[in-house]
Every structure is written in structure tokens, then in C-alpha cells.
C-alpha positions as CSV (number, residue, x, y, z in Angstrom):
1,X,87.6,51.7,-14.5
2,X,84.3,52.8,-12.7
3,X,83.0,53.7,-16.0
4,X,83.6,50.6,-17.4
5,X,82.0,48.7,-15.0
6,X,79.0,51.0,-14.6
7,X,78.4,50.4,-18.4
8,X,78.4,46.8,-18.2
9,X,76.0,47.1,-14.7
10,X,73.8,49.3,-17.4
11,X,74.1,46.6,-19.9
12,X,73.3,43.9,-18.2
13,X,69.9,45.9,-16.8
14,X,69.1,46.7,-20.4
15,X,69.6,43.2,-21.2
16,X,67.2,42.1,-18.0
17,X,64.5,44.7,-19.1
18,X,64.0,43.6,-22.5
19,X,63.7,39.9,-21.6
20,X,61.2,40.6,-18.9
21,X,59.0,42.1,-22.7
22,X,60.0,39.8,-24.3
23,X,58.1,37.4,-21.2
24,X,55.3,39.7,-21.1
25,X,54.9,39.5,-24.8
26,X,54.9,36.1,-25.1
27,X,52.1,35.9,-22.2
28,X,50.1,38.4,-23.9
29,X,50.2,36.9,-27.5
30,X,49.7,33.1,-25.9
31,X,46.5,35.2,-24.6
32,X,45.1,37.4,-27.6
33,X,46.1,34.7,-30.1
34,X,42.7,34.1,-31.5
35,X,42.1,37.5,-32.5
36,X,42.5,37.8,-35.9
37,X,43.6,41.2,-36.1
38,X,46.7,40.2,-33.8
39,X,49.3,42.2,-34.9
40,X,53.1,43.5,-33.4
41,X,51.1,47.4,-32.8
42,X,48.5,45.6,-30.8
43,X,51.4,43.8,-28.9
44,X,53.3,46.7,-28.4
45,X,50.3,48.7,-27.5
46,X,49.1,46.2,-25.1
47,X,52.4,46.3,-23.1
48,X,52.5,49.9,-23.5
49,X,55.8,50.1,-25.1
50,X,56.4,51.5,-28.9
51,X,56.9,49.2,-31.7
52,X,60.1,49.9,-31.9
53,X,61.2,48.6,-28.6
54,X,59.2,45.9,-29.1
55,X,61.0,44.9,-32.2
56,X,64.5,45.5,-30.4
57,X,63.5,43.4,-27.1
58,X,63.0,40.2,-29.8
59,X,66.4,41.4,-31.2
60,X,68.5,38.7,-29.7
61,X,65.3,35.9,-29.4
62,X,65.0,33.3,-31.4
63,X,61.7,34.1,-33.1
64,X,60.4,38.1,-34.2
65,X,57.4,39.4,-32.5
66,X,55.2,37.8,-35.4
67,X,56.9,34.5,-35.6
68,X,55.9,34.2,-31.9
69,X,52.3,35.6,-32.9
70,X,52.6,32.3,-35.5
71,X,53.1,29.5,-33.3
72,X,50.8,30.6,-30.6
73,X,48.2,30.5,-33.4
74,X,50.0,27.3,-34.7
75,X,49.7,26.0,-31.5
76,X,46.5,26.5,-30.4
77,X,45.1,25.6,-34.0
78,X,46.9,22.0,-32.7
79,X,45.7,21.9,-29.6
């Protein structure tokens, strides 16, 4: 039973984690969007965290890392 609930205490911290990135990724592309050369590797290397995790923090978001990249430039184009 303890292991059980430890898994879903470990879950649920995962889950936290990967939307704080997911918050810090947003901030940091709503920042860098005018750089042409934007990218998901300048993302992820600008939060210090491999592409790969990047990728699996947007997992469960509505938009991927470069969707959000999109409309920030959508956006600001709009603005």
C-alpha cells in the first residue's frame, strides 16, 4: 500500500515539474520570439534541460514546443 501511494506522490511531482517547463518555456519563447532562428534546441538549451524532456513536458499541453514558438510569433506579428 505504501508503495502505491509513494508512486502516485512521485507522479504527481513529475506531473508539477514538467508544468513548471512548460511555464518557463512559454516565458522564454514569449521572450526570444523575434529571433528568427528560434528553435525547440534553443528552447531547451535556454532552460537547460535536453530536448527530449522538453518535448515530454509539452506531452500532455495543448500545443508542441513549436506550435507555442508559432503563436508567440503570430501574436506579436498582431500586436
Amino acid at each position: 500500500m505504501s508503495l502505491e501511494s509513494d508512486g502516485k506522490a512521485a507522479f504527481a511531482d513529475q506531473s508539477a515539474v514538467r508544468a513548471a517547463i512548460r511555464r518557463r518555456a512559454k516565458a522564454f519563447i514569449d521572450g526570444h520570439c523575434q529571433r528568427p532562428d528560434l528553435r525547440p534546441e534553443a528552447v531547451a538549451s535556454g532552460l537547460k534541460v535536453s530536448l527530449r524532456y522538453l518535448h515530454q513536458c509539452f506531452e500532455s499541453a495543448e500545443l508542441t514546443v513549436m506550435q507555442q514558438i508559432r503563436d508567440a510569433r503570430l501574436e506579436r506579428a498582431f500586436a
